[in-house]
C-alpha positions as CSV (number, residue, x, y, z in Angstrom):
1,X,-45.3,-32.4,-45.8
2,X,-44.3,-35.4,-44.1
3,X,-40.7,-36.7,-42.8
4,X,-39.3,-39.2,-40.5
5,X,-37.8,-38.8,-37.0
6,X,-36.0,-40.8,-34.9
7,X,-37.4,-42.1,-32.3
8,X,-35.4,-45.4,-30.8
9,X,-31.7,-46.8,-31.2
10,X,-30.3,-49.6,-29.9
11,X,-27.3,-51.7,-30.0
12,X,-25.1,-55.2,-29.5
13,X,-21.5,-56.5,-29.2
14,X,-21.0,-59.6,-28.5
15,X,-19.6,-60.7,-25.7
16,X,-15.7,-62.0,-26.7
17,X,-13.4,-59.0,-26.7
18,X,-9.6,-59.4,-28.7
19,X,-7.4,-56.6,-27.3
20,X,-4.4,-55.6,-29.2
21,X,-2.4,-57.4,-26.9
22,X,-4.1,-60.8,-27.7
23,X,-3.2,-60.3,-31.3
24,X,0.5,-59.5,-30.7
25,X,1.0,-63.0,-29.5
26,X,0.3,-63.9,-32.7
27,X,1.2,-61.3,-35.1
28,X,4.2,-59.1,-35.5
29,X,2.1,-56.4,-33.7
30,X,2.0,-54.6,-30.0
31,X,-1.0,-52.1,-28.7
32,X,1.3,-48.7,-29.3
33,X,1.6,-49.9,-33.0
34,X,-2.1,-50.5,-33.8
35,X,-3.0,-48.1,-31.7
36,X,-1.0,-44.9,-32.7
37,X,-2.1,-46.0,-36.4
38,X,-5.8,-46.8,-35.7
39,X,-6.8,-45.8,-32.5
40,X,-7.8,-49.2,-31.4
41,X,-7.5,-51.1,-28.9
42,X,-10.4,-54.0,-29.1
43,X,-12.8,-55.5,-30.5
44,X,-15.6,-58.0,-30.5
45,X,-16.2,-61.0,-32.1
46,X,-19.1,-62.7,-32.6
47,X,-19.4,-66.9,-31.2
48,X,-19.1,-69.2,-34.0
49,X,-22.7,-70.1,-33.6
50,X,-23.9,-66.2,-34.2
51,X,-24.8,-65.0,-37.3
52,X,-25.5,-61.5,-38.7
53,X,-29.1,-61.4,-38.1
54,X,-28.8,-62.6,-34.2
55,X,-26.6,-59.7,-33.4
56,X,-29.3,-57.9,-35.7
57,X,-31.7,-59.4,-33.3
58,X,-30.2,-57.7,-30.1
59,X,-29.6,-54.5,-31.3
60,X,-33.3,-54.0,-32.6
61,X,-34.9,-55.4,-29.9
62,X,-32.9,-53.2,-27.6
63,X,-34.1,-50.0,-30.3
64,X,-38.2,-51.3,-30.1
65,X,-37.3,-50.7,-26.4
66,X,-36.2,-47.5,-26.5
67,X,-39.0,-46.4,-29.3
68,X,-42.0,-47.9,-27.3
69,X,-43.0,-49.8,-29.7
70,X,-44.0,-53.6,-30.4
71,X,-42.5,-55.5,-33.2
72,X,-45.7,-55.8,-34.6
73,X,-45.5,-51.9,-35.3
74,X,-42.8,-52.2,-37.6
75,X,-43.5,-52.0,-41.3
76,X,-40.5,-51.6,-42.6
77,X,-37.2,-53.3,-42.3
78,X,-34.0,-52.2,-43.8
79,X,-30.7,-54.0,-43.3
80,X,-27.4,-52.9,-44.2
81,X,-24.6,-55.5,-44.0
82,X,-21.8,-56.7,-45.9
83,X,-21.7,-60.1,-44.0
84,X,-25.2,-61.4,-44.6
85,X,-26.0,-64.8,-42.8
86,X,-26.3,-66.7,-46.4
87,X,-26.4,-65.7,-49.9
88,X,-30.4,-65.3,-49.9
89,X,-33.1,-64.7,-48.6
90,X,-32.1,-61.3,-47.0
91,X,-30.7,-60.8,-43.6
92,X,-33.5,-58.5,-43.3
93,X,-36.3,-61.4,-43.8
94,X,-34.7,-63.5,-41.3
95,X,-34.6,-60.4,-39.1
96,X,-38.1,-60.3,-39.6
97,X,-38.9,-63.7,-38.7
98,X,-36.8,-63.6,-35.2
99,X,-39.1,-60.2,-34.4
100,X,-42.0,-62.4,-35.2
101,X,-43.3,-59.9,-37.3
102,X,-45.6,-61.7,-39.6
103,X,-47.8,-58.8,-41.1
104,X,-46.3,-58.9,-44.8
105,X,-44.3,-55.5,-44.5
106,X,-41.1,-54.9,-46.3
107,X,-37.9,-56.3,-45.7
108,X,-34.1,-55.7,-47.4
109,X,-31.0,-55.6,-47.3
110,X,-28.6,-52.7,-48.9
111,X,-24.8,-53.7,-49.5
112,X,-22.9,-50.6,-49.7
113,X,-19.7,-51.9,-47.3
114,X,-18.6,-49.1,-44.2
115,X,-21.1,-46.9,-46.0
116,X,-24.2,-48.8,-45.7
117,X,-26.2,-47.4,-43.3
118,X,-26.3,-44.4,-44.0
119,X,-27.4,-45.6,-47.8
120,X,-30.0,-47.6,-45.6
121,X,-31.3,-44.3,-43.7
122,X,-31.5,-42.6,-46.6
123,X,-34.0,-45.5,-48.6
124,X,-36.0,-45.8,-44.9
125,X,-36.4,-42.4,-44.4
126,X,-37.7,-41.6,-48.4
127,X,-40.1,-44.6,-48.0
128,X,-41.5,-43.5,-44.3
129,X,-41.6,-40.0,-46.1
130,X,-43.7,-40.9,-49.0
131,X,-46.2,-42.9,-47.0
132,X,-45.1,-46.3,-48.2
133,X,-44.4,-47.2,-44.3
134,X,-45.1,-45.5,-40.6
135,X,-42.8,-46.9,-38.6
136,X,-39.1,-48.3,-40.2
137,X,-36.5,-50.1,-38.7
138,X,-33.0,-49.8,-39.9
139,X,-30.1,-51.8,-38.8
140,X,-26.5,-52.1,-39.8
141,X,-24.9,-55.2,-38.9
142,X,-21.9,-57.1,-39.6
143,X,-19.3,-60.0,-38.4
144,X,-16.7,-58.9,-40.2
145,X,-14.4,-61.2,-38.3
146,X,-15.2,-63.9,-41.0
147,X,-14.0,-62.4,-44.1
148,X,-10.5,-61.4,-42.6
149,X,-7.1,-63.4,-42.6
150,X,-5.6,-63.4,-39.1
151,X,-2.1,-64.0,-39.9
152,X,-2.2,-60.1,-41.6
153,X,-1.9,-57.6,-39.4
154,X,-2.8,-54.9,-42.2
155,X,-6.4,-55.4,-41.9
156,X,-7.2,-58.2,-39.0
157,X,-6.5,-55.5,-36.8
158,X,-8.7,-53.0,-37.7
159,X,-12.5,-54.5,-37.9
160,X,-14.7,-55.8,-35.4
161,X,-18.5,-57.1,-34.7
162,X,-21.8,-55.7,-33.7
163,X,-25.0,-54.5,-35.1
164,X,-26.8,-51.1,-34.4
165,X,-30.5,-50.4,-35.1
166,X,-32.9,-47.2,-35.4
167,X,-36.3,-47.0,-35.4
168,X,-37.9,-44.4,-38.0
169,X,-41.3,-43.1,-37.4
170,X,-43.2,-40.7,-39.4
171,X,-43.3,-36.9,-38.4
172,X,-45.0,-33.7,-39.4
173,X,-41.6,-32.1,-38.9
174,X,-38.4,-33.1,-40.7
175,X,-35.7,-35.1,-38.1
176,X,-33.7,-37.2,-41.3
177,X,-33.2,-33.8,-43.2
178,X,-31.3,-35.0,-46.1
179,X,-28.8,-37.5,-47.3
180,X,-26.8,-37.2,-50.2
181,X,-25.2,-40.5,-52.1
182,X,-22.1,-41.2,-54.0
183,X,-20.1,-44.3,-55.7
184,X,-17.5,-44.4,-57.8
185,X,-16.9,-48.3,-59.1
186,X,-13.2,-47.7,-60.5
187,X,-11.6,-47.6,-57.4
188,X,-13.2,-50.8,-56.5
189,X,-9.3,-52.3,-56.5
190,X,-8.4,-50.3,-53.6
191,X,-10.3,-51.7,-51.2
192,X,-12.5,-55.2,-51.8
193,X,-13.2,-58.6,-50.5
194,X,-12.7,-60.6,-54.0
195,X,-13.8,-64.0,-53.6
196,X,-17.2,-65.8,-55.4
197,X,-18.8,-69.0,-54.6
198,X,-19.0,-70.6,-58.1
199,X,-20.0,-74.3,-58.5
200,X,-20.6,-74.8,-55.1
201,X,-16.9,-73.7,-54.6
202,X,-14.8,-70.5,-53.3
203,X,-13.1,-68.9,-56.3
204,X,-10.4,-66.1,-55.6
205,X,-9.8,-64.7,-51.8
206,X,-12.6,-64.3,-49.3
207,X,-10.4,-62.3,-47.4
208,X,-10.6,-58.2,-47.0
209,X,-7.8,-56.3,-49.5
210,X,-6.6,-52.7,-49.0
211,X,-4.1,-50.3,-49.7
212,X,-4.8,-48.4,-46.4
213,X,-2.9,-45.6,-47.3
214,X,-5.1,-44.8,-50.5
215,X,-7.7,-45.6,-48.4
216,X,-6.9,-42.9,-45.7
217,X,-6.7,-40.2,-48.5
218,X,-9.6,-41.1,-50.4
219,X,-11.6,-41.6,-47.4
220,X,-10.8,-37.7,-45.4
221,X,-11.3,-35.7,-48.8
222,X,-15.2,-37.2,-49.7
223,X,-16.4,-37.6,-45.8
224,X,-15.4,-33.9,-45.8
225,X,-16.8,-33.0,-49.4
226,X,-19.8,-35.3,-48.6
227,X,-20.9,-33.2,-45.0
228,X,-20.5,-29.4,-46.6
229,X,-22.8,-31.2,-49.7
230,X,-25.1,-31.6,-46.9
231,X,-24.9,-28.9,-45.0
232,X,-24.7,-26.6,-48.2
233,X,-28.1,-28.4,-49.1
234,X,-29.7,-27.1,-46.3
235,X,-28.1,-23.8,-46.1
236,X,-26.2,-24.7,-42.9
237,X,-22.6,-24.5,-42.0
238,X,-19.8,-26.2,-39.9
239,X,-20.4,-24.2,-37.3
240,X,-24.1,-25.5,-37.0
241,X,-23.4,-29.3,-36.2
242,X,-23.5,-30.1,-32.8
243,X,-22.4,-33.7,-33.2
244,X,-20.3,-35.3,-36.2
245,X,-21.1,-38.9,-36.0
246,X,-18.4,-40.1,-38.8
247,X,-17.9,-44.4,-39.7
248,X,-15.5,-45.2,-37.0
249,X,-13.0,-46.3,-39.3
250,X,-9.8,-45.1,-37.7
251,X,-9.0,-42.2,-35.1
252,X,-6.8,-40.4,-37.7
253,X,-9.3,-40.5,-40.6
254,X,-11.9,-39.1,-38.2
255,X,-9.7,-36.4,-36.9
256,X,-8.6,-35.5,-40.2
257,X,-12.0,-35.1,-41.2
258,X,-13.0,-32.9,-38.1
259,X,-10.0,-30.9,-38.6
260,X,-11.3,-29.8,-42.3
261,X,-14.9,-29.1,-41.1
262,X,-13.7,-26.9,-38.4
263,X,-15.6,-29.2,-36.0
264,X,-13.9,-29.7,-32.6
265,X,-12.7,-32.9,-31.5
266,X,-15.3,-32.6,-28.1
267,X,-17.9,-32.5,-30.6
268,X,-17.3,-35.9,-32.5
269,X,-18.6,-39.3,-31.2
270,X,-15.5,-41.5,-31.0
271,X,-16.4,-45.2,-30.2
272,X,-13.4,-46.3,-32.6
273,X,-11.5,-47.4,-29.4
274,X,-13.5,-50.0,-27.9
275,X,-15.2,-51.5,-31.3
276,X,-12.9,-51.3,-34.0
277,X,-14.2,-50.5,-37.6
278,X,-18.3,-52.4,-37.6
279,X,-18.5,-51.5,-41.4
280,X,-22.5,-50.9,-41.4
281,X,-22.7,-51.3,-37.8
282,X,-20.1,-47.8,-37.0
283,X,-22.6,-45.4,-37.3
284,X,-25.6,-46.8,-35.8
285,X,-23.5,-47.8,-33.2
286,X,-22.0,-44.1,-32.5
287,X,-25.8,-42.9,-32.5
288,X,-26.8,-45.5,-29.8
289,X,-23.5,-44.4,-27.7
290,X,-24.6,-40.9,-28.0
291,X,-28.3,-41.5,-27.3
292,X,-27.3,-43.6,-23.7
293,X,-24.7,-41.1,-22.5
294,X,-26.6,-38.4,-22.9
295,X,-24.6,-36.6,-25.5
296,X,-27.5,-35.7,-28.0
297,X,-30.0,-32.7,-26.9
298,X,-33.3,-32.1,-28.5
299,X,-33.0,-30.0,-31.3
300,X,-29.6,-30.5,-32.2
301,X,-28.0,-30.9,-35.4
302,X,-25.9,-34.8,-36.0
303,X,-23.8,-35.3,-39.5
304,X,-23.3,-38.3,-40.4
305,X,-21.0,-39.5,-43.1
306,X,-19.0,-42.4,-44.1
307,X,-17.2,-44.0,-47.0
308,X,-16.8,-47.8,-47.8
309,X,-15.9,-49.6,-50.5
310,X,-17.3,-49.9,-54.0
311,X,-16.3,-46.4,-53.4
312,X,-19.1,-45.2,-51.9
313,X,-19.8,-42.4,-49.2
314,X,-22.5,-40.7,-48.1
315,X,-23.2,-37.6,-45.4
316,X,-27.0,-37.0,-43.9
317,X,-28.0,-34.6,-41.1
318,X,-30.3,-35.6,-38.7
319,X,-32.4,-32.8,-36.3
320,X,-32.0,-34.5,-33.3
321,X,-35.7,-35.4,-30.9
Protein backbone atom coordinates (compact mmCIF):
# COMPACT_ATOMS: atom_id res chain seq x y z
CA UNK A 1 0.00 0.00 0.00
CA UNK A 2 1.00 3.46 -0.13
CA UNK A 3 0.65 6.46 2.52
CA UNK A 4 2.12 9.80 3.18
CA UNK A 5 4.64 10.88 5.88
CA UNK A 6 5.82 13.88 7.04
CA UNK A 7 8.79 14.93 6.20
CA UNK A 8 9.19 19.03 6.64
CA UNK A 9 7.23 21.81 8.69
CA UNK A 10 7.86 25.18 8.85
CA UNK A 11 6.42 28.31 10.08
CA UNK A 12 5.94 32.49 10.28
CA UNK A 13 4.63 35.21 12.50
CA UNK A 14 5.08 38.30 11.66
CA UNK A 15 6.94 40.56 13.19
CA UNK A 16 4.37 43.18 15.20
CA UNK A 17 3.39 41.65 18.56
CA UNK A 18 0.06 43.25 20.59
CA UNK A 19 0.41 42.10 24.25
CA UNK A 20 -2.62 42.20 26.45
CA UNK A 21 -1.41 45.15 27.88
CA UNK A 22 -1.44 47.20 24.56
CA UNK A 23 -5.04 46.34 24.20
CA UNK A 24 -6.07 47.50 27.77
CA UNK A 25 -5.23 50.96 26.78
CA UNK A 26 -7.83 50.80 24.64
CA UNK A 27 -10.40 48.40 25.81
CA UNK A 28 -12.01 47.74 29.04
CA UNK A 29 -9.44 44.88 29.44
CA UNK A 30 -6.03 44.03 31.63
CA UNK A 31 -3.62 40.89 31.02
CA UNK A 32 -5.05 38.87 34.31
CA UNK A 33 -8.52 39.19 32.57
CA UNK A 34 -7.67 37.87 29.10
CA UNK A 35 -5.38 35.86 30.40
CA UNK A 36 -7.11 33.76 33.15
CA UNK A 37 -10.01 33.41 30.38
CA UNK A 38 -7.84 32.55 27.42
CA UNK A 39 -4.52 31.98 28.26
CA UNK A 40 -3.10 34.63 26.12
CA UNK A 41 -0.94 37.00 26.36
CA UNK A 42 0.01 38.12 22.57
CA UNK A 43 -0.22 38.05 19.35
CA UNK A 44 0.98 38.94 16.01
CA UNK A 45 -0.25 40.91 13.45
CA UNK A 46 0.47 40.96 10.01
CA UNK A 47 1.89 44.77 8.19
CA UNK A 48 -0.81 46.29 6.27
CA UNK A 49 1.11 45.44 3.17
CA UNK A 50 1.10 41.44 4.01
CA UNK A 51 -1.38 39.30 2.70
CA UNK A 52 -2.28 35.66 3.43
CA UNK A 53 -0.15 34.08 0.88
CA UNK A 54 3.16 36.09 1.96
CA UNK A 55 3.02 34.84 5.42
CA UNK A 56 2.09 31.49 3.34
CA UNK A 57 5.21 32.23 1.65
CA UNK A 58 7.53 32.15 4.78
CA UNK A 59 6.21 29.40 6.42
CA UNK A 60 6.61 26.98 3.27
CA UNK A 61 9.75 28.09 2.33
CA UNK A 62 10.98 27.60 5.89
CA UNK A 63 9.06 23.72 5.53
CA UNK A 64 11.02 22.97 1.73
CA UNK A 65 13.95 23.66 4.09
CA UNK A 66 13.48 21.39 6.55
CA UNK A 67 12.12 18.63 3.88
CA UNK A 68 15.15 18.94 1.55
CA UNK A 69 13.37 19.62 -1.11
CA UNK A 70 13.15 22.32 -4.04
CA UNK A 71 9.99 24.01 -4.87
CA UNK A 72 10.02 22.55 -8.04
CA UNK A 73 9.37 19.08 -6.15
CA UNK A 74 6.12 20.03 -5.05
CA UNK A 75 3.07 18.71 -6.80
CA UNK A 76 0.68 19.51 -4.77
CA UNK A 77 -0.55 22.46 -2.87
CA UNK A 78 -3.21 22.60 -0.41
CA UNK A 79 -4.17 25.81 1.46
CA UNK A 80 -6.33 26.13 4.27
CA UNK A 81 -7.40 29.72 5.20
CA UNK A 82 -10.32 31.63 6.18
CA UNK A 83 -8.73 34.98 5.21
CA UNK A 84 -7.70 34.45 1.57
CA UNK A 85 -5.84 37.34 -0.13
CA UNK A 86 -8.99 38.06 -2.59
CA UNK A 87 -12.10 36.42 -3.41
CA UNK A 88 -10.39 34.22 -6.43
CA UNK A 89 -8.06 32.77 -7.69
CA UNK A 90 -6.96 30.68 -4.69
CA UNK A 91 -4.47 31.63 -2.03
CA UNK A 92 -3.06 28.43 -3.02
CA UNK A 93 -2.32 29.57 -6.87
CA UNK A 94 -0.76 32.64 -5.70
CA UNK A 95 1.24 30.56 -3.30
CA UNK A 96 2.24 28.66 -6.17
CA UNK A 97 3.39 31.53 -8.22
CA UNK A 98 5.68 33.11 -5.23
CA UNK A 99 7.37 29.33 -4.98
CA UNK A 100 7.93 29.73 -8.67
CA UNK A 101 6.54 26.48 -9.20
CA UNK A 102 5.49 26.53 -12.75
CA UNK A 103 5.01 22.70 -13.53
CA UNK A 104 1.05 22.62 -13.81
CA UNK A 105 0.47 20.66 -10.38
CA UNK A 106 -2.47 21.19 -8.21
CA UNK A 107 -3.28 24.01 -6.15
CA UNK A 108 -6.46 24.85 -3.58
CA UNK A 109 -7.66 26.17 -0.99
CA UNK A 110 -10.10 24.39 1.73
CA UNK A 111 -12.27 26.87 4.03
CA UNK A 112 -13.26 25.01 7.00
CA UNK A 113 -12.42 28.05 9.69
CA UNK A 114 -10.13 26.80 13.08
CA UNK A 115 -10.62 23.43 11.57
CA UNK A 116 -9.12 23.77 8.32
CA UNK A 117 -6.02 22.17 8.30
CA UNK A 118 -6.60 19.35 9.51
CA UNK A 119 -9.63 19.06 6.67
CA UNK A 120 -6.46 20.08 4.43
CA UNK A 121 -4.19 17.04 5.70
CA UNK A 122 -6.70 14.91 5.43
CA UNK A 123 -7.50 15.84 1.27
CA UNK A 124 -3.30 15.96 0.83
CA UNK A 125 -2.65 12.96 2.49
CA UNK A 126 -5.69 10.81 0.37
CA UNK A 127 -4.33 12.38 -2.88
CA UNK A 128 -0.38 11.63 -2.06
CA UNK A 129 -1.96 8.13 -1.05
CA UNK A 130 -3.69 7.37 -4.24
CA UNK A 131 -0.87 8.40 -6.44
CA UNK A 132 -2.44 11.58 -7.76
CA UNK A 133 0.84 13.55 -6.22
CA UNK A 134 4.48 12.54 -4.58
CA UNK A 135 5.23 15.23 -2.69
CA UNK A 136 2.25 17.78 -1.14
CA UNK A 137 2.52 20.81 0.61
CA UNK A 138 -0.06 21.91 3.02
CA UNK A 139 -0.32 25.20 4.62
CA UNK A 140 -2.83 26.84 7.00
CA UNK A 141 -2.62 30.47 7.00
CA UNK A 142 -4.57 33.28 8.19
CA UNK A 143 -4.58 37.26 9.13
CA UNK A 144 -7.40 37.02 11.09
CA UNK A 145 -6.64 40.53 12.44
CA UNK A 146 -8.71 41.89 9.46
CA UNK A 147 -12.06 40.49 10.00
CA UNK A 148 -12.16 41.49 13.83
CA UNK A 149 -13.64 44.83 15.52
CA UNK A 150 -11.14 46.24 17.91
CA UNK A 151 -13.37 48.14 20.05
CA UNK A 152 -14.78 44.39 21.37
CA UNK A 153 -12.92 42.78 23.66
CA UNK A 154 -15.08 39.48 23.27
CA UNK A 155 -13.27 38.30 20.29
CA UNK A 156 -10.37 41.03 19.37
CA UNK A 157 -8.64 39.49 22.04
CA UNK A 158 -8.47 36.09 21.22
CA UNK A 159 -7.04 35.63 17.42
CA UNK A 160 -3.85 36.33 16.02
CA UNK A 161 -1.64 35.96 12.61
CA UNK A 162 0.72 33.44 11.11
CA UNK A 163 0.84 30.66 8.69
CA UNK A 164 2.28 27.02 9.23
CA UNK A 165 3.16 24.61 6.42
CA UNK A 166 3.96 20.74 6.04
CA UNK A 167 5.37 19.03 3.48
CA UNK A 168 3.74 15.46 2.55
CA UNK A 169 5.74 12.93 0.82
CA UNK A 170 4.85 9.55 -0.24
CA UNK A 171 5.80 6.41 1.98
CA UNK A 172 5.65 2.71 1.91
CA UNK A 173 4.62 2.95 5.58
CA UNK A 174 1.61 4.89 6.91
CA UNK A 175 2.77 8.40 8.96
CA UNK A 176 -0.89 10.42 8.26
CA UNK A 177 -2.85 7.30 9.74
CA UNK A 178 -6.34 8.52 9.57
CA UNK A 179 -8.50 11.59 9.82
CA UNK A 180 -11.94 11.52 10.47
CA UNK A 181 -14.32 14.66 9.39
CA UNK A 182 -17.39 16.31 10.76
CA UNK A 183 -19.80 19.54 10.19
CA UNK A 184 -22.81 20.30 11.44
CA UNK A 185 -24.32 23.62 9.43
CA UNK A 186 -27.11 24.47 12.14
CA UNK A 187 -25.00 25.78 14.58
CA UNK A 188 -23.56 28.04 12.03
CA UNK A 189 -25.24 31.10 14.28
CA UNK A 190 -22.96 30.43 17.11
CA UNK A 191 -19.93 31.30 15.75
CA UNK A 192 -19.63 33.19 12.04
CA UNK A 193 -18.19 36.08 10.25
CA UNK A 194 -21.57 37.30 8.38
CA UNK A 195 -20.79 39.81 5.95
CA UNK A 196 -20.96 39.42 1.77
CA UNK A 197 -19.63 41.68 -0.87
CA UNK A 198 -22.72 42.18 -3.15
CA UNK A 199 -22.71 44.89 -5.90
CA UNK A 200 -19.33 45.72 -5.33
CA UNK A 201 -20.40 46.62 -1.74
CA UNK A 202 -20.12 45.00 1.98
CA UNK A 203 -23.54 43.79 3.01
CA UNK A 204 -24.00 42.71 6.81
CA UNK A 205 -20.89 42.64 9.33
CA UNK A 206 -17.34 41.56 8.28
CA UNK A 207 -16.57 41.29 11.74
CA UNK A 208 -16.10 37.74 13.76
CA UNK A 209 -19.56 36.81 16.01
CA UNK A 210 -19.56 34.33 18.90
CA UNK A 211 -21.28 33.25 21.81
CA UNK A 212 -17.92 32.00 23.45
CA UNK A 213 -19.53 30.24 26.08
CA UNK A 214 -21.52 27.88 23.52
CA UNK A 215 -18.50 27.85 21.81
CA UNK A 216 -16.41 26.49 24.80
CA UNK A 217 -19.01 23.59 25.36
CA UNK A 218 -19.49 22.62 21.90
CA UNK A 219 -15.85 22.82 21.23
CA UNK A 220 -14.44 20.25 24.53
CA UNK A 221 -17.24 17.59 23.86
CA UNK A 222 -16.39 16.96 19.76
CA UNK A 223 -12.39 17.54 20.06
CA UNK A 224 -12.79 14.83 22.68
CA UNK A 225 -15.40 12.64 20.69
CA UNK A 226 -13.46 13.37 17.48
CA UNK A 227 -9.65 11.92 18.99
CA UNK A 228 -11.27 8.45 20.69
CA UNK A 229 -13.10 8.32 16.81
CA UNK A 230 -9.61 8.22 15.78
CA UNK A 231 -7.94 6.37 18.11
CA UNK A 232 -10.92 3.80 18.15
CA UNK A 233 -10.31 3.55 14.25
CA UNK A 234 -7.03 2.40 14.67
CA UNK A 235 -7.57 0.31 17.69
CA UNK A 236 -5.42 2.65 19.88
CA UNK A 237 -6.24 4.33 23.13
CA UNK A 238 -5.50 7.50 25.21
CA UNK A 239 -2.90 6.10 26.72
CA UNK A 240 -0.98 5.55 23.31
CA UNK A 241 -0.60 9.38 22.22
CA UNK A 242 2.45 10.73 23.02
CA UNK A 243 1.58 14.25 21.92
CA UNK A 244 -1.97 15.96 21.65
CA UNK A 245 -1.51 18.72 19.22
CA UNK A 246 -5.25 20.38 19.72
CA UNK A 247 -6.31 24.07 17.67
CA UNK A 248 -4.89 26.45 20.08
CA UNK A 249 -7.96 28.04 20.68
CA UNK A 250 -7.91 28.80 24.36
CA UNK A 251 -5.90 27.22 27.38
CA UNK A 252 -9.14 26.17 29.09
CA UNK A 253 -10.74 24.40 26.05
CA UNK A 254 -7.45 22.59 25.51
CA UNK A 255 -7.14 21.52 29.09
CA UNK A 256 -10.61 20.50 29.25
CA UNK A 257 -10.04 18.36 26.40
CA UNK A 258 -6.81 16.77 27.85
CA UNK A 259 -8.49 16.25 31.03
CA UNK A 260 -11.33 13.85 29.22
CA UNK A 261 -8.73 11.97 27.19
CA UNK A 262 -6.67 11.20 30.18
CA UNK A 263 -3.80 12.83 28.48
CA UNK A 264 -1.40 14.77 30.79
CA UNK A 265 -0.95 18.33 30.45
CA UNK A 266 3.19 17.66 29.88
CA UNK A 267 2.11 15.84 26.97
CA UNK A 268 0.09 18.62 25.07
CA UNK A 269 1.77 21.29 22.70
CA UNK A 270 0.60 24.59 24.13
CA UNK A 271 1.71 27.63 21.87
CA UNK A 272 -1.76 29.40 22.77
CA UNK A 273 0.29 31.84 24.85
CA UNK A 274 2.50 33.55 22.58
CA UNK A 275 0.11 33.30 19.28
CA UNK A 276 -3.32 33.64 20.16
CA UNK A 277 -6.04 31.56 18.22
CA UNK A 278 -4.32 31.32 14.09
CA UNK A 279 -7.65 29.65 12.98
CA UNK A 280 -5.90 27.28 10.21
CA UNK A 281 -2.57 28.39 11.12
CA UNK A 282 -2.93 26.69 15.20
CA UNK A 283 -2.08 23.39 14.33
CA UNK A 284 0.50 23.58 11.76
CA UNK A 285 1.99 25.96 13.91
CA UNK A 286 1.98 23.58 17.24
CA UNK A 287 3.65 20.87 14.83
CA UNK A 288 6.48 23.23 13.67
CA UNK A 289 6.91 24.28 17.60
CA UNK A 290 7.21 20.61 18.40
CA UNK A 291 9.46 19.60 15.46
CA UNK A 292 12.27 22.68 16.50
CA UNK A 293 12.20 21.99 20.18
CA UNK A 294 12.65 18.69 19.96
CA UNK A 295 9.50 17.51 21.44
CA UNK A 296 8.50 14.86 18.78
CA UNK A 297 10.58 11.37 18.75
CA UNK A 298 10.50 8.99 15.79
CA UNK A 299 7.86 6.66 16.11
CA UNK A 300 5.58 8.42 18.20
CA UNK A 301 2.04 8.83 18.03
CA UNK A 302 0.50 12.99 17.59
CA UNK A 303 -3.53 13.63 17.65
CA UNK A 304 -4.52 16.26 16.18
CA UNK A 305 -7.94 17.72 16.42
CA UNK A 306 -9.80 20.94 16.17
CA UNK A 307 -13.19 22.48 15.70
CA UNK A 308 -14.11 25.72 13.82
CA UNK A 309 -16.92 27.15 12.69
CA UNK A 310 -19.55 25.98 10.18
CA UNK A 311 -19.33 23.53 12.90
CA UNK A 312 -16.83 21.58 11.82
CA UNK A 313 -14.04 19.44 13.69
CA UNK A 314 -11.90 17.02 12.84
CA UNK A 315 -9.13 14.62 14.84
CA UNK A 316 -6.13 12.64 12.72
CA UNK A 317 -3.19 10.77 14.20
CA UNK A 318 0.03 11.11 12.71
CA UNK A 319 3.04 8.32 13.34
CA UNK A 320 5.58 10.65 13.91
CA UNK A 321 9.33 10.20 11.40
Amino acid sequence: MRYSRIIGTGSYLPEKIVTNDDLSKTLDTDDEWIQSRTGIRQRHIAAPEQETSDLALMASQRALASAGLAADDIDLIVVATTTPDMLFPSTACILQDKLGIHNGSAAFDVQAVCSGFIFALATADRMVASGMAKNALVVGAEVMSRILDWNHRNTCVLFGDGAGALVLQASETPGILSAHLHSEGQHRHILNAPGQIRDGRIHGSPYIHMDGGAVFRFAVRVLAESTLEALAHNGLQPADIDWLVPHQANARIMDATAKKLGVPPEKVIHTVSGQANTSAASIPLAIDYGARHGCFKPGQLLALAAVGAGFSWGASLVRWG
